[in-house]
N, C-alpha and C positions, 0 to 999 in steps of 0.2 A: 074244916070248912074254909079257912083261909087260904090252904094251896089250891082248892079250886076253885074259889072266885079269883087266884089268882092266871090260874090257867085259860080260864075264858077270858079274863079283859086281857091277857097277853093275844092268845089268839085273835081274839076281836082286834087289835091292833095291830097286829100283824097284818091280816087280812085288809081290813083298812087302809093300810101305807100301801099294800099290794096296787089294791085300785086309785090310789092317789097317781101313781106315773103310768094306770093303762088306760082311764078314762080317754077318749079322747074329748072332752067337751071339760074344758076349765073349771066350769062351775061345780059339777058333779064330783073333779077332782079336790074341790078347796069344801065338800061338803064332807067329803070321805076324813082329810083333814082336821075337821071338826072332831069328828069319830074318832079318828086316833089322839087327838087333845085329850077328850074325854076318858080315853081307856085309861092313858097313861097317868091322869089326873088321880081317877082311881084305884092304877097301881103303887102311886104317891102314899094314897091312904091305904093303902094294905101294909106299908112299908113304916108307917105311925109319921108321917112326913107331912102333917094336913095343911101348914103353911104353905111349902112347895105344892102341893096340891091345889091348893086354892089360885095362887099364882095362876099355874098353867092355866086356871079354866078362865080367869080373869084377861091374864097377858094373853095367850096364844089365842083360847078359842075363840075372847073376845075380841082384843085388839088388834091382833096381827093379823087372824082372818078379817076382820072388817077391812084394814090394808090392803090385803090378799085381793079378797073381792073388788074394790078400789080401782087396782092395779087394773084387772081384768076388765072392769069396764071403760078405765081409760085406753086401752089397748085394743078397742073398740074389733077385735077378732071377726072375721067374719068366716064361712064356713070353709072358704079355699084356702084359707090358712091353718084353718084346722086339723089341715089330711094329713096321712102318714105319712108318706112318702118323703116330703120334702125334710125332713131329718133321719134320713138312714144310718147314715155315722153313729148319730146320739143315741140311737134304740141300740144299735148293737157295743157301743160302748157300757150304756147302761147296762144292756143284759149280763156281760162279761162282767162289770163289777157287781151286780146282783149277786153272780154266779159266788167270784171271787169271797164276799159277803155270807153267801150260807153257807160254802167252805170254812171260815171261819171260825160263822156260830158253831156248826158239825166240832171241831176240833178242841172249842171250847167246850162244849159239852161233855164232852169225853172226857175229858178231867174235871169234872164238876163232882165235888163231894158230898155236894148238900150241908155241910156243914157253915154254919155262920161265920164270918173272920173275925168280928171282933162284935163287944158288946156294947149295946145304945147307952150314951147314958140318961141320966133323969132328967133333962131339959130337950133332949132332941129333937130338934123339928119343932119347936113350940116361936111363938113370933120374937117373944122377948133372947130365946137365945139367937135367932140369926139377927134382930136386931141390932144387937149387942156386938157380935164380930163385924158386920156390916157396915155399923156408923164406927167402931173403932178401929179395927184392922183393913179393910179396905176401904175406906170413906175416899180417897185418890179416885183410886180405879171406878167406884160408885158414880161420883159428878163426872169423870172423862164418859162414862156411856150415856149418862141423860146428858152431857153436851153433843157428843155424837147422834144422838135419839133429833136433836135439835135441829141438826146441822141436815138430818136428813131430810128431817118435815119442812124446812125453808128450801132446799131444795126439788119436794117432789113440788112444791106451791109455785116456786119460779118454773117449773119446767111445764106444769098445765097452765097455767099463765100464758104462758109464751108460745102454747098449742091452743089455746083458745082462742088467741090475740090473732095465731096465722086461720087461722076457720072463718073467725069473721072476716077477716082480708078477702077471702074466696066469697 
């Protein structure tokens, strides 16, 4: 039962990230996003990983997409900006790396044994063990991201600031 609910939320994910870069209409892309959050959330929990799991649904589908969406209304898009055309390069770069991409997976799968590499041990994935290397072993690198985290939110605030400040001027 597990490899095939693992199979569906893989696909469903898949498929999902597909139409995240063919949508053209932003919102529809950052909803598709949502969906792949989710799968992958509950590939977390397939994997006995339900802190990471909870994360994702928490961080990404919550907070980063509310960001996400943010972004896109500050970017105030309107629909001539929307069309294809005017990124040709990108589509055909993307596509090539796409390409390059499922070559990849294709070649990993190929030597794929199905076999496990190593075994969980009895705390994995529970909060108290990533707590524990978290606050001990990376506690540095921990505070340099929530100060970066920091550094970004005063910056996107001085920058609509200072796009708001030029609107009323007009």
């Amino acid at each position: 039962m597990g490899a095939v609910l693992f199979y569906i939320f893989a696909v469903v994910a898949v498929l999902a990230a597909f139409l995240v870069i063919t949508f053209r209409n932003p919102i529809n892309s950052a909803l598709s996003m949502v969906v792949c959050f989710f799968c992958l959330a509950a590939l977390y929990v397939l994997l006995s990983a339900h802190l990471i799991a909870i994360l994702q649904i928490l961080v990404y589908a919550g907070a980063i997409m509310v960001l996400v969406l943010f972004v896109i209304m500050l970017m105030n898009l309107r629909d001539w900006e929307l069309r294809w055309g005017k990124f040709r390069w990108f589509k055909v770069f993307g596509f090539v790396l796409a390409g390059l991409l499922l070559i990849e997976g294709i070649h990993f799968l190929k030597g794929y044994t199905g076999q496990p590499t190593a075994e969980l041990s009895e705390g994995f994935g529970t909060v108290e063990a990533v707590g524990t290397v978290l606050f001990s072993k990376y506690l540095l690198p921990f505070e340099m991201v929530s100060i970066l985290l920091l550094i970004g939110i005063v910056g996107a605030v001085v920058l609509t600031k200072k796009k708001i400040k030029e609107e009323e001027k007009e």
